[in-house]
N, C-alpha and C positions, 0 to 999 in steps of 0.2 A: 503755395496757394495755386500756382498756375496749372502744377502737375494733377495738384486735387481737381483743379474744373475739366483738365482736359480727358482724365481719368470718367470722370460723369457724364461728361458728352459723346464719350466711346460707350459708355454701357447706356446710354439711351438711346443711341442711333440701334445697338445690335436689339436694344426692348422695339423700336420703330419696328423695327425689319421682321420680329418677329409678328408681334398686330398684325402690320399687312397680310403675312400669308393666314393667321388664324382668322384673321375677318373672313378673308377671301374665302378659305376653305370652309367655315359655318352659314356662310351664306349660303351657298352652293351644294351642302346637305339641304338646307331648308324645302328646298323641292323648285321645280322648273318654272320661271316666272311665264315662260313663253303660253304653259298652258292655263294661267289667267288670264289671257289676254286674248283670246280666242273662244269659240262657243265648244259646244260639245259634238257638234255636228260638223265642225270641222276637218276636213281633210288631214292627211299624214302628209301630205307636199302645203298646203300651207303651213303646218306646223313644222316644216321644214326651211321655208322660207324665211318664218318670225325667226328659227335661229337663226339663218343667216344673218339678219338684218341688227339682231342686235350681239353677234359675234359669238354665239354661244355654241356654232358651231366648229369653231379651233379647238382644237387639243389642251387638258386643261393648265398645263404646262403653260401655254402658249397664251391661253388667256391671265395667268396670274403675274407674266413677264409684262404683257399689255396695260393691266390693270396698279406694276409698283411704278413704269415708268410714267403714268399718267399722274400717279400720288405726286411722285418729285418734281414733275412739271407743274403742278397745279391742275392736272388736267384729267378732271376726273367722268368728261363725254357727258352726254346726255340722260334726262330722265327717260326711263322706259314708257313711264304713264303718262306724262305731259309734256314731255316731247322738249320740254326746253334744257339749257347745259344748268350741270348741277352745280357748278360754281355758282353762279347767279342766286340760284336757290339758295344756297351755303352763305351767300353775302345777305340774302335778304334774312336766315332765320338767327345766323349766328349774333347780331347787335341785338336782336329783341330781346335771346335770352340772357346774355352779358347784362343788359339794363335792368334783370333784375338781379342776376346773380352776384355783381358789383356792388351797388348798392347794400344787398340783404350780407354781404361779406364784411365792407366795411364797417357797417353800426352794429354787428352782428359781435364781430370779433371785440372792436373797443367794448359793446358794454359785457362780452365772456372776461375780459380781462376787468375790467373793471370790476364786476360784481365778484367772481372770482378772487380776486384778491381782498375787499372790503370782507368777504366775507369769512377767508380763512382771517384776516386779523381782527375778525373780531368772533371768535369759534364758540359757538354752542351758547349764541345769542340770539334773540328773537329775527335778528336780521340775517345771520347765518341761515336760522330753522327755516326762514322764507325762499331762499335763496336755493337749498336743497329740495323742498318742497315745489320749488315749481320745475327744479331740474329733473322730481319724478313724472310731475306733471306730461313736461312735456314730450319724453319719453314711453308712457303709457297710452298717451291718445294718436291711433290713427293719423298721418297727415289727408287724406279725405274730409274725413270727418271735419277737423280744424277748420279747412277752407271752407265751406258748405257752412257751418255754423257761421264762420265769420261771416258771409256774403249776406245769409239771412239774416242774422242780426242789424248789420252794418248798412246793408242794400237795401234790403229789404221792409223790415220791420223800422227800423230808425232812419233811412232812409237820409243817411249824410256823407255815403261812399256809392260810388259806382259801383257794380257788379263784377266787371272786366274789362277786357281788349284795351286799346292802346288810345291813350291821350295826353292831360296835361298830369299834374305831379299825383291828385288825388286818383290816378287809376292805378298809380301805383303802392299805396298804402296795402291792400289788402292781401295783393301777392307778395310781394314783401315780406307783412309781418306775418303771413304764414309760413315761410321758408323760414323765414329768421326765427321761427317759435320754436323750429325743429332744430337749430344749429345750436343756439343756446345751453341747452341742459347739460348736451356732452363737453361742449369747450366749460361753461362755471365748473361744473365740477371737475375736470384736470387741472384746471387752473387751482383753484381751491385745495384739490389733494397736493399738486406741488408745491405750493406754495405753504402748508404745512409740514412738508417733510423738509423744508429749504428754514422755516422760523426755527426750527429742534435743530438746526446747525449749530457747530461748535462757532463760525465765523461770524452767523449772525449774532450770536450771545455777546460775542468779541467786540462788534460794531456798537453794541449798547452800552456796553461796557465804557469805552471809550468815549462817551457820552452823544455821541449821534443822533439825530431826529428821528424821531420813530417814521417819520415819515420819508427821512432819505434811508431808514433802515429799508422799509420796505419794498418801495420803492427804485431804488436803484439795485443795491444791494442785492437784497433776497429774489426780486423778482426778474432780473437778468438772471440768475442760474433757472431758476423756478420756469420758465418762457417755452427751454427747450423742448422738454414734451409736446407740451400745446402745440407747437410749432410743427408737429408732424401732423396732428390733427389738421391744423388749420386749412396745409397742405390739401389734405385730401376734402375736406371739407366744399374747396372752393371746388375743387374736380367736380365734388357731389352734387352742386349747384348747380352746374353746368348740365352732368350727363342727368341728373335723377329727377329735372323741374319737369317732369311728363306729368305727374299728377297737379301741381299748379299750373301749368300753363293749359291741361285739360279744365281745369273748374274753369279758371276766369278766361276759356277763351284766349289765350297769351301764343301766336305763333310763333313759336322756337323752334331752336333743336328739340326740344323734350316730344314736340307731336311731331315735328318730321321726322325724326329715328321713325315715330311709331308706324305714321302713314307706311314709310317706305317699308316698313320691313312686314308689315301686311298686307301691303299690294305687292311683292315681292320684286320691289325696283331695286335692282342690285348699284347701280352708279348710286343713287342717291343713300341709300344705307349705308354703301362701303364709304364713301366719303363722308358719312355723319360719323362713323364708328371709329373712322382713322383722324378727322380733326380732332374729336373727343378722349381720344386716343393721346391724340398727340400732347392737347391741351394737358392730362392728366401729367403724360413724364417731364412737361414746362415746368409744370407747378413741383413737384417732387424734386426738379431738379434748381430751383427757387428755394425752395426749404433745407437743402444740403447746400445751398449757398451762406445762407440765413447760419444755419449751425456753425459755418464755420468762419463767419463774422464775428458772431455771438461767443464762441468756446474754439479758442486756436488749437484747443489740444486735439479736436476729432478732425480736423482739418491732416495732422501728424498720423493719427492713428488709423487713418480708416483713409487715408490713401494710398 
């Protein structure tokens, strides 16, 4: 087990290392933030100066050596646009979006497991056909759309949910259950499909056999082999949360990472992009590296095999 985590921790330091130079380097395709931030009637020695000032005048070598030692320090200098450190920024967007991504993860996952399995064990029943029907549901519609209905509906017209931004528990029902409406469909149905290819087992037949509760069949039994799929999903799932709430936290108003990525990389603030890109980054090989944990908790043989 030991050789297995230290094996994972080597290939996501060398996935770290590699992010930082591809952030670095697409940002710096994106084009020269120095000439947003000047008029057009500006001089060639002022625009000389704004690079000085925010170091874009080094060699680009020399700025991407500037820019890993800053990652490993924590220290990723100043906004370009507002003048303040991006750490600070980073501390204030990163808990808003956790608050919902946490949350809409937790009740998100329990009820994909949950409905997931009710409804393989009970297949090509009215609660099954429900169960896959809203897993088309919620894959067919827009996440826009979803929020914007809800808000109207809920805000608006009935008029028993806030709209948005940040307060007590009811401002966050709506962002919420809109992220969660979109995590849904893809976890039931793995869950569901696994947990069908896991009941047509020869061992679950065995376990009935033996006269076992249908419900520690399924339950223990069938749904620890059945889990490991999902569990890659999940993985990525919570990543998704994190980097993709730009369309929730745009409806309701919600200051995260999902609008600071955006801000910054349309004002062309390279500290506060690169550092949104690399914690989000980072967060993503946490989690990945969480779930090959999980695997080989779960199933000691992939632990053997794939170290």
């Amino acid at each position: 087990m030991i050789r297995f985590i230290i094996m994972r921790l080597l290939q996501m330091f060398i996935a770290f290392i590699g992010i930082i130079v591809i952030v670095f380097v697409m940002l710096r395709i994106s084009g020269d933030p120095a000439k947003f931030m000047i008029s057009p009637m500006s001089t060639p020695e002022r625009l000389a100066l704004l690079h000085k000032q925010m170091g874009l005048d080094k060699p680009v070598p020399e700025q991407l050596w500037i820019f890993a030692k800053g990652v490993f320090r924590g220290d990723f200098g100043d906004s370009y646009v507002k003048g303040v450190p991006v750490t600070e920024m980073l501390r204030w967007a990163l808990p808003n979006t956790l608050k919902l991504a946490v949350p809409t993860f937790a009740i998100g996952l329990f009820l994909s497991i949950a409905l997931g399995v009710m409804a393989a064990s009970r297949r090509d029943s009215i609660f099954d056909n429900g169960v896959k029907f809203i897993a088309v549901l919620g894959q067919a519609l827009p996440g826009f759309w979803v929020g914007i209905m809800a808000m109207l509906i809920f805000a608006f017209y009935w008029k028993i949910l806030p709209t948005g931004q940040q307060g007590g528990i009811d401002h966050y029902i709506l962002p919420v259950g809109t992220m969660m409406f979109f995590m849904l469909p893809g976890m039931m149905r793995l869950v569901r499909s696994s947990m069908l290819d896991v009941l047509d087992s020869e061992y679950v037949k065995l376990a009935r056999i033996k006269g076992l509760s249908e419900l520690k069949v399924i339950w223990k039994h069938a749904l620890r082999n059945a889990i490991i799929s999902p569990l890659t999903v999940a993985g990525m799932i919570l990543a998704g949360l994190i980097t993709g709430s730009i369309i929730t936290e745009s409806i309701f108003v919600w200051p995260g990472m999902g609008r600071l990525m955006t801000e910054a990389t349309f004002a062309r603030d390279f500290p506060v992009a690169q550092a949104s890109a690399v914690l989000v980054a980072g967060m993503v090989l946490g989690c990945n590296f969480l779930v090959d944990i999980a695997y080989a908790w779960i199933d000691p043989q992939i632990r053997y095999e794939k170290s």
